[in-house]
N, C-alpha and C positions, 0 to 999 in steps of 0.2 A: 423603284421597280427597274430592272435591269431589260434592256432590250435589247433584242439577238438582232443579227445580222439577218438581212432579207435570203441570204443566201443557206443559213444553216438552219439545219431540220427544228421543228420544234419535237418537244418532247410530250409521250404521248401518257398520262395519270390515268390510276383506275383503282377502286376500291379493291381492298386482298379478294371476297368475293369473286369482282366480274375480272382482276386478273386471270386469277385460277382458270373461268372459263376461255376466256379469250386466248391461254396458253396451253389448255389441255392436261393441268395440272390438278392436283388433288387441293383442295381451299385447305386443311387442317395444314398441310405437308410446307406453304407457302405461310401459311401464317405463327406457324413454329419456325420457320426458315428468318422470317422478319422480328419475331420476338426472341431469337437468340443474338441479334444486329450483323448477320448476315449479309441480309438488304437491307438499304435504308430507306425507311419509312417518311410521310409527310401527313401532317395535319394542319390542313388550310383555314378549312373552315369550325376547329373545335373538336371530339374527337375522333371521330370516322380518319382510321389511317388510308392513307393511298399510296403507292407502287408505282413508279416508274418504272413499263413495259420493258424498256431497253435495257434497264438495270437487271428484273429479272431474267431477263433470257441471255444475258451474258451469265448471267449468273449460274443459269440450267450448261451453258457452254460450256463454261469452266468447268463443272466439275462432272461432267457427263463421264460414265464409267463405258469404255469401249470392251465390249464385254464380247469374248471370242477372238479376239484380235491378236495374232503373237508379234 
Protein backbone atom coordinates (compact mmCIF):
# COMPACT_ATOMS: atom_id res chain seq x y z
CA UNK A 1 0.00 0.00 0.00
CA UNK A 2 1.43 3.27 -0.85
CA UNK A 3 1.11 6.15 1.45
CA UNK A 4 0.58 9.92 0.60
CA UNK A 5 2.05 12.62 2.19
CA UNK A 6 0.01 14.18 5.05
CA UNK A 7 0.09 17.18 3.04
CA UNK A 8 -1.58 16.00 -0.34
CA UNK A 9 -5.27 15.68 -0.96
CA UNK A 10 -6.58 12.37 -1.06
CA UNK A 11 -8.57 11.22 -3.80
CA UNK A 12 -12.12 11.02 -3.63
CA UNK A 13 -13.98 7.13 -5.61
CA UNK A 14 -17.48 6.66 -6.29
CA UNK A 15 -19.52 4.20 -8.21
CA UNK A 16 -20.37 5.45 -12.21
CA UNK A 17 -23.93 5.84 -10.63
CA UNK A 18 -23.39 8.21 -7.56
CA UNK A 19 -20.63 9.96 -9.81
CA UNK A 20 -23.01 10.89 -12.33
CA UNK A 21 -25.05 12.40 -9.59
CA UNK A 22 -22.67 14.03 -7.47
CA UNK A 23 -21.47 15.80 -10.95
CA UNK A 24 -24.66 16.48 -12.52
CA UNK A 25 -24.12 14.36 -15.23
CA UNK A 26 -26.17 11.90 -17.10
CA UNK A 27 -25.05 7.98 -15.57
CA UNK A 28 -25.47 6.25 -19.28
CA UNK A 29 -23.23 9.42 -20.81
CA UNK A 30 -20.36 8.73 -17.97
CA UNK A 31 -20.51 5.17 -18.16
CA UNK A 32 -19.97 5.02 -22.15
CA UNK A 33 -17.42 7.70 -21.43
CA UNK A 34 -15.50 4.90 -18.99
CA UNK A 35 -16.23 1.94 -21.45
CA UNK A 36 -14.67 3.53 -24.32
CA UNK A 37 -11.30 4.12 -21.66
CA UNK A 38 -11.79 7.61 -21.66
CA UNK A 39 -11.56 7.56 -17.91
CA UNK A 40 -10.02 5.22 -16.02
CA UNK A 41 -11.92 2.97 -14.11
CA UNK A 42 -11.13 0.80 -10.77
CA UNK A 43 -12.41 -2.27 -9.18
CA UNK A 44 -11.32 -2.79 -5.64
CA UNK A 45 -13.58 -4.82 -4.40
CA UNK A 46 -14.61 -7.31 -7.48
CA UNK A 47 -16.67 -5.99 -10.11
CA UNK A 48 -18.61 -2.59 -9.23
CA UNK A 49 -16.38 -0.12 -11.29
CA UNK A 50 -15.56 3.17 -9.50
CA UNK A 51 -14.41 6.84 -10.85
CA UNK A 52 -12.14 9.05 -9.61
CA UNK A 53 -14.15 12.41 -8.99
CA UNK A 54 -11.01 14.56 -10.11
CA UNK A 55 -10.46 12.37 -13.02
CA UNK A 56 -13.91 12.98 -14.24
CA UNK A 57 -14.30 16.58 -13.98
CA UNK A 58 -10.95 17.18 -15.58
CA UNK A 59 -12.15 15.14 -17.90
CA UNK A 60 -15.72 17.36 -18.35
CA UNK A 61 -12.85 20.33 -18.35
CA UNK A 62 -11.04 19.19 -21.13
CA UNK A 63 -13.28 18.74 -23.38
CA UNK A 64 -16.07 21.26 -22.48
CA UNK A 65 -17.39 22.91 -26.00
CA UNK A 66 -17.53 26.80 -25.28
CA UNK A 67 -20.28 27.27 -27.33
CA UNK A 68 -21.18 31.03 -28.52
CA UNK A 69 -17.62 32.18 -27.89
CA UNK A 70 -15.75 33.81 -31.00
Amino acid sequence: MKHLPSDQKRALYASIPNAAKLLGIKEHALRRTVNRGLIPFYTPFGSRRYVQLDEVHAFIQAHRCLGGVS
